[in-house]
C-alpha positions as CSV (number, residue, x, y, z in Angstrom):
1,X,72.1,98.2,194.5
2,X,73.5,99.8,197.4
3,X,72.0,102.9,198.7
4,X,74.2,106.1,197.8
5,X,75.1,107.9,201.3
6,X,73.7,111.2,201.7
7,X,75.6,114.4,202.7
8,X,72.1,115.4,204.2
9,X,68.5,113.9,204.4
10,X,65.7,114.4,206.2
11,X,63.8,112.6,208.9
12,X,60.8,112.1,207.9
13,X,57.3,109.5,209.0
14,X,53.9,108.9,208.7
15,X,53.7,111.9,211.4
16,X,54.6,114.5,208.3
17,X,53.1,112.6,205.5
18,X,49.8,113.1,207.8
19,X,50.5,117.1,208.4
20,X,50.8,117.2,204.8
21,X,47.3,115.7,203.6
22,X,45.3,117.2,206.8
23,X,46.5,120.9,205.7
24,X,46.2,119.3,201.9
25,X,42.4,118.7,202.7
26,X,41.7,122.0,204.7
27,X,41.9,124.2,201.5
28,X,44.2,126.5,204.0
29,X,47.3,126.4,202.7
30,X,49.1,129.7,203.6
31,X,48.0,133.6,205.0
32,X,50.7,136.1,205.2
33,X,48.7,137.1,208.1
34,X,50.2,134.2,210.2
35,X,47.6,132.2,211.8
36,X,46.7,128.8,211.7
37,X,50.2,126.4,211.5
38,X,52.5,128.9,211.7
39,X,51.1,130.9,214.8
40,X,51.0,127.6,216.5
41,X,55.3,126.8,215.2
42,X,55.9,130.6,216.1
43,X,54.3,129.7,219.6
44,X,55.8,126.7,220.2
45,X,59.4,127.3,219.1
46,X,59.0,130.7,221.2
47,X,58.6,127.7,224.7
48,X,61.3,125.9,223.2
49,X,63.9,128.4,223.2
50,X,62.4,130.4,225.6
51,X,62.8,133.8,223.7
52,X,60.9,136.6,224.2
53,X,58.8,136.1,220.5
54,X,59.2,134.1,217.3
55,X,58.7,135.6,213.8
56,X,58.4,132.3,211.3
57,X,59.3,133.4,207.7
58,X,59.9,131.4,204.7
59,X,63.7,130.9,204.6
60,X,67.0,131.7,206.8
61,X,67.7,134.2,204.5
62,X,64.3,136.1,204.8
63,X,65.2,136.0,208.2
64,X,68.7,137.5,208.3
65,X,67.5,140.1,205.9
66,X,64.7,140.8,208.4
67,X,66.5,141.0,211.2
68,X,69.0,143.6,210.0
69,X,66.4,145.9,208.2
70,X,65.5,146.1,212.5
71,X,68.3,148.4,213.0
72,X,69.1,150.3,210.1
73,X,72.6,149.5,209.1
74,X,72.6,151.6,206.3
75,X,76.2,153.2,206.0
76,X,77.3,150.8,208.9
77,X,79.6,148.0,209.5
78,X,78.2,144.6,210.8
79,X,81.1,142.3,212.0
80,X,81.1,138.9,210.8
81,X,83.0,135.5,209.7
82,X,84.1,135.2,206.0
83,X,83.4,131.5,206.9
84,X,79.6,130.4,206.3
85,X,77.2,130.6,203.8
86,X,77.3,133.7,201.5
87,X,73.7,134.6,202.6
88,X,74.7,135.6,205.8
89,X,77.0,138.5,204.1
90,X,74.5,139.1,201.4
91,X,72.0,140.0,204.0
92,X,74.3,142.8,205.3
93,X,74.5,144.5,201.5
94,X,70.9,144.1,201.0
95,X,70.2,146.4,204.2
96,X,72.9,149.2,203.1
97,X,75.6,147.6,205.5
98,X,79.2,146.8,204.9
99,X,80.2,143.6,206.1
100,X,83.4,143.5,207.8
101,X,85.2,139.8,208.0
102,X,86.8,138.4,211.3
103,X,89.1,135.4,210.9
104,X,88.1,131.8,212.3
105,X,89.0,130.3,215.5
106,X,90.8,127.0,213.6
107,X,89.2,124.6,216.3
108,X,86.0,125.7,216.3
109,X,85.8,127.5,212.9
110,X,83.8,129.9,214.7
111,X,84.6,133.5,214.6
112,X,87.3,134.2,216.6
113,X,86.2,136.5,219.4
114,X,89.9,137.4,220.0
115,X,89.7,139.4,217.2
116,X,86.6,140.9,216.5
117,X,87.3,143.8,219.0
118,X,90.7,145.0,216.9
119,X,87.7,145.6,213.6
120,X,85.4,147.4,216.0
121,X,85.0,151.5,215.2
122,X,83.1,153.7,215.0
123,X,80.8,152.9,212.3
124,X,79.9,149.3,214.1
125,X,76.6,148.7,214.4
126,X,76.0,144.7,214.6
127,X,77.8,141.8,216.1
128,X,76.8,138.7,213.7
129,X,78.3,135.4,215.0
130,X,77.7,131.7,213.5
131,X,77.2,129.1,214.9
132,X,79.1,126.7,212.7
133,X,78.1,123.3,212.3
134,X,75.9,123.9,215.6
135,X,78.3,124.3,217.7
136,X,78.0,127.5,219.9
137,X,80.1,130.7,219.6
138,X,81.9,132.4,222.7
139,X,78.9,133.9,223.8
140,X,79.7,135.9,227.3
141,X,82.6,137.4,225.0
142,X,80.7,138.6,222.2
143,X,77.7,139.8,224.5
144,X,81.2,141.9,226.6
145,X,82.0,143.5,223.5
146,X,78.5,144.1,222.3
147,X,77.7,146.0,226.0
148,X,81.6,147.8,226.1
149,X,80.7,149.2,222.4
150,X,77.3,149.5,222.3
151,X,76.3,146.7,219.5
152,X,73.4,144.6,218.5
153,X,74.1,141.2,218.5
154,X,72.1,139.1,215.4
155,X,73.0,135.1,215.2
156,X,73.0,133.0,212.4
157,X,71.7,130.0,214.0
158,X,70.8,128.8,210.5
159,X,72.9,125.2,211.8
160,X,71.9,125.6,215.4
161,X,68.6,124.6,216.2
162,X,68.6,122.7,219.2
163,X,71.9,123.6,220.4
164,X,72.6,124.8,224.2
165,X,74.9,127.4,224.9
166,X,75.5,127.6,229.2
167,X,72.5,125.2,229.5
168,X,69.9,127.7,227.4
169,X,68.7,126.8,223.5
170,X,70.5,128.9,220.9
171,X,67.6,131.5,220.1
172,X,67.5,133.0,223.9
173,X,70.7,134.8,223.9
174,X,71.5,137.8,220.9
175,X,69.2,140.6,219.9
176,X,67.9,138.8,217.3
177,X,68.3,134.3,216.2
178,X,67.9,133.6,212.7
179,X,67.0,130.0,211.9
180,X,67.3,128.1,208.9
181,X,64.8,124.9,208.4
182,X,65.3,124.2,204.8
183,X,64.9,120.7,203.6
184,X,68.6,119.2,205.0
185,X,69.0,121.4,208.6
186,X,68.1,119.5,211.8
187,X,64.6,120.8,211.9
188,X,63.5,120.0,208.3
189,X,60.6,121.7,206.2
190,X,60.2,122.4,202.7
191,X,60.7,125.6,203.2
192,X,61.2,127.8,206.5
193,X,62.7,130.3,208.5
194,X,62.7,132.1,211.7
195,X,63.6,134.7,213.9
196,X,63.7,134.9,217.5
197,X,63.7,138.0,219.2
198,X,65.0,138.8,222.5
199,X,65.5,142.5,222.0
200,X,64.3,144.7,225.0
201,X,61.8,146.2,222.3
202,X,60.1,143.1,221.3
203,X,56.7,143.6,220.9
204,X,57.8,147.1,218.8
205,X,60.1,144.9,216.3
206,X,57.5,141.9,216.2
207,X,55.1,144.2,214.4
208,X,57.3,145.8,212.2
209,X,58.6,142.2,211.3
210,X,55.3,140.7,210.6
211,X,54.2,143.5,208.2
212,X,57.6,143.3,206.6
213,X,57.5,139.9,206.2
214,X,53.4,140.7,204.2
215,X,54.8,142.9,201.6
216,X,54.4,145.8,204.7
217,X,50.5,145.5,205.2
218,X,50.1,146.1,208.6
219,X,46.7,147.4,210.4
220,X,44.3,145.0,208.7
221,X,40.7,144.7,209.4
222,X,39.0,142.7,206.9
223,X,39.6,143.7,203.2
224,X,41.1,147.0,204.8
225,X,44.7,147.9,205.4
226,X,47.7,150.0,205.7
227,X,51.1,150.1,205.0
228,X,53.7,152.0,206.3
229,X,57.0,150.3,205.2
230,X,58.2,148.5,202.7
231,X,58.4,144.8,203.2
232,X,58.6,141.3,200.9
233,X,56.5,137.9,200.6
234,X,58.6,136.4,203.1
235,X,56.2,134.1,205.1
236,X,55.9,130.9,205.9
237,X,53.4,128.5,204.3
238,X,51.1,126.0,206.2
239,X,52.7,123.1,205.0
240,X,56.1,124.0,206.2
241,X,54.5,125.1,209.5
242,X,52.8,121.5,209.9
243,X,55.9,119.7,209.2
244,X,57.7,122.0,211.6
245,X,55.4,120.7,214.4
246,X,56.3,117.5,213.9
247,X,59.9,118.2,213.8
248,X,60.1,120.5,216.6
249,X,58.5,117.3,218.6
250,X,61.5,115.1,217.4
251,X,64.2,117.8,217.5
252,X,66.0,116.8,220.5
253,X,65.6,113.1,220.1
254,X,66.9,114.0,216.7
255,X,70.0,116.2,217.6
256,X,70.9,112.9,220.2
257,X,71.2,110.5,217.3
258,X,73.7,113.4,215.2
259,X,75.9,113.9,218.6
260,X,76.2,109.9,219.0
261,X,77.7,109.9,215.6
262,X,79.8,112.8,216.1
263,X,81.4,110.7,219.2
264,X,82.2,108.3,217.3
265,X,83.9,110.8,214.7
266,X,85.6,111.6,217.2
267,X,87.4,109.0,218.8
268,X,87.6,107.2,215.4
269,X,88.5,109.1,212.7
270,X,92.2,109.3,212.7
271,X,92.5,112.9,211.2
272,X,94.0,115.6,213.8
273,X,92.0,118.3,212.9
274,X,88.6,117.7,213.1
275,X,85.5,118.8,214.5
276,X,85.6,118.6,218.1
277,X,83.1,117.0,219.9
278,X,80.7,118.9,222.5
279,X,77.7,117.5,224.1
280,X,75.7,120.6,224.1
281,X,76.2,121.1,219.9
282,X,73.5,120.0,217.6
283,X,75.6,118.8,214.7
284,X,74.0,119.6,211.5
285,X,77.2,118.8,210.0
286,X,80.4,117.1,211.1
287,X,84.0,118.5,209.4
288,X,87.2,117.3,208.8
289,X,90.3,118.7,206.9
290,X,92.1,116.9,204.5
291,X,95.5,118.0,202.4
292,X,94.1,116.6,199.0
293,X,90.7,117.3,199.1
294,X,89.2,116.4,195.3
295,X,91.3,113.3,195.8
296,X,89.5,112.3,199.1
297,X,86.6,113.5,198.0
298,X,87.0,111.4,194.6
299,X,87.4,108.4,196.2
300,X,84.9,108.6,198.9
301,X,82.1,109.4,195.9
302,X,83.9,106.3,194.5
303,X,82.2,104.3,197.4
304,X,78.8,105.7,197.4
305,X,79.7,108.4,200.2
306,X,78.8,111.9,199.4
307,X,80.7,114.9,201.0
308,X,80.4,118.7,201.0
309,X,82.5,121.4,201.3
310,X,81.3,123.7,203.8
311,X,82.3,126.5,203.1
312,X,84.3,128.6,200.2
313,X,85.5,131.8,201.9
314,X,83.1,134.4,200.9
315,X,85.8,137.1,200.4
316,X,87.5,135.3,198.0
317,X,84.0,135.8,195.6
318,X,84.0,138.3,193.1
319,X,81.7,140.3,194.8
320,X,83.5,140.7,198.1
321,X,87.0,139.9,197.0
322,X,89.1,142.8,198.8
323,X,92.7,142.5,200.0
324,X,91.8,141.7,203.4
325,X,93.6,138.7,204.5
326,X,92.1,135.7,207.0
327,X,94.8,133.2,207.4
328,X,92.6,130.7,209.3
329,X,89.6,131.1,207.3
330,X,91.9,130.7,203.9
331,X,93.9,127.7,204.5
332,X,90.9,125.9,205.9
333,X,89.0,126.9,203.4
334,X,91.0,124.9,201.1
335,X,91.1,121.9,203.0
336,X,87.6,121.6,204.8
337,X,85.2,118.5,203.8
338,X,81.7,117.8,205.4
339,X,80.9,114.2,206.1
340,X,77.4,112.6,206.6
341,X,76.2,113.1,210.1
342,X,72.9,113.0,209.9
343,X,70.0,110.7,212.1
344,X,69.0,108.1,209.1
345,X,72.6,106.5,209.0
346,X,72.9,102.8,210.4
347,X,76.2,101.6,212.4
348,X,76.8,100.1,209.3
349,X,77.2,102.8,207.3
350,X,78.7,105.1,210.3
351,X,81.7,102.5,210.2
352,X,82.5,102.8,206.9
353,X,82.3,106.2,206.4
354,X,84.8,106.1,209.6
355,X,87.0,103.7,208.1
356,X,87.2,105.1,204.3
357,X,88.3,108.2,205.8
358,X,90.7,107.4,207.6
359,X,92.1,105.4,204.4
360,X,91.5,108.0,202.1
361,X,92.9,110.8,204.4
């Protein structure tokens, strides 16, 4: 039988399955204090990015919530795509904001920062770009608009890790990074999370995270402590963390693999609009647009090839539905299809995945 091809899938070795047993075996297996593991993955992924601290939490969405409880958005507008992952809009509500949706760029599917400064007033209080597909916003642009109007700027990096924006690692650059590292993103854990912080306030907001992040016990001396805020069970296990080590090793050799593929993609796949390709993006997924996608998609399940679609517009839910119109984000929304792109494919299977699309397409 031939094996089914996988939208994602981890890479994983005899490195993790031994991360696993030696934390399995230590009776240590998580602390919402944060030592062991995940002071050592905070630590490292801190060098790696070269940010100012790490906060390692449970989830991408812990750490989008997180990092917008940091500046009290409460009756204020944060500025984002409708194009990604409802989390990153949930977040916003969660913390008292207001999201307010910016169309796409259609070549990058990034927000378009043409337009983000025509939904700035007064009321802004947070620049949230993402990083779609790893490939970096405009940058320089949004950190213009964030100094002309006085904004924080939080990424969604959730797709990013490893990524290089002007020759520095996604994570170094806004306010605040949020990174996903659930079980099919480039760096893979159970489950995982984190937030780098870059903010001239950093050691201020690190404490306040890493109480939120304990249910808001902060000042603890033995069996003793205090809380002063409210906060959620949002940290990261030991597991996750050990895995994480091993990932973060293999991250860039990793990320080479995905952009080898995506050249290929590239100068194969017959389909005008596609995802460009850009040697500094760390392709955790790899899109094409198609006029008849269930039929495409049909017919590539057909031949053991599984697809996504990343991702349904999130004001067209029935939670954000307002009469806002994106045209970008809405026709592309429509015709967007994610195809496999990750490290564990074989030429093999690259090649037919390139030539079924461009026969189903």
């Amino acid at each position: 039988m031939k094996r089914k091809i996988k939208l994602f899938e981890p890479s994983i070795g005899k490195d993790e399955e031994n991360a696993i047993k030696r934390v399995l075996k230590s009776k240590f297996w998580a602390s919402g204090a944060g030592t062991g593991k995940v002071l050592e993955f905070e630590k490292k992924f801190k060098k790696y990015v070269n940010s100012k601290n790490c906060i390692a939490v449970n989830s991408g969405t812990a750490a989008l919530n997180l990092a917008l409880s940091i500046y009290d958005i409460k009756n204020k507008e944060v500025i984002l795509p409708s194009f990604t992952f409802v989390a990153t809009a949930n977040a916003v509500i969660m913390n008292g904001g207001k999201p307010v949706f910016v169309d796409i760029n259609p070549y990058t599917l990034n927000v378009d920062t043409e337009k983000i400064e025509n939904s700035i007033t007064e009321k802004t209080k947070v620049l949230l770009p993402v990083h779609f597909g790893g490939l970096s916003c405009d940058l320089d642009k949004i950190n213009s608009l964030s100094k002309k109007y006085n904004l924080k700027i939080i990424e969604d990096a959730a797709h990013a890790a490893g990524t290089n924006y002007k020759s520095k690692k996604i994570g170094s650059h806004g306010n605040a990074v949020c990174f996903s590292f659930h079980p099919i993103k480039n760096l893979a854990m159970p489950t995982g999370g984190l937030i780098s912080i870059n903010d001239k306030n950093h050691r201020k907001i690190s404490e306040s995270l890493c109480a939120k992040r304990w249910c808001g016990i902060t000042n603890r001396k033995k069996t003793d402590y205090d809380i002063k805020q409210i906060g959620n069970n949002y940290y990261m296990n030991e597991f996750s963390a050990a895995i994480g080590l091993i990932q973060l090793k293999k991250l860039d050799k990793l990320n080479t693999i995905r952009r080898k593929i995506a050249k290929r993609y590239s100068q194969e796949i017959k389909i005008n609009s596609k995802m460009q390709f850009d040697k500094h993006c760390s392709y955790h997924l790899y899109w094409i647009l198609v006029k008849n996608r269930n039929e495409f998609q049909k017919r590539m399940a057909e031949h053991g090839i599984e697809t996504g679609t990343h991702y349904k517009p999130i004001h067209t839910f029935s939670l954000y539905k307002s009469k806002i119109k994106l045209k970008n984000t809405e026709n592309i929304g429509k015709k967007v299809v994610t195809i496999p792109c990750h490290s564990n494919l074989n030429e093999a299977e690259i090649t037919k995945i390139i030539q079924l699309t461009n026969k189903f397409s």
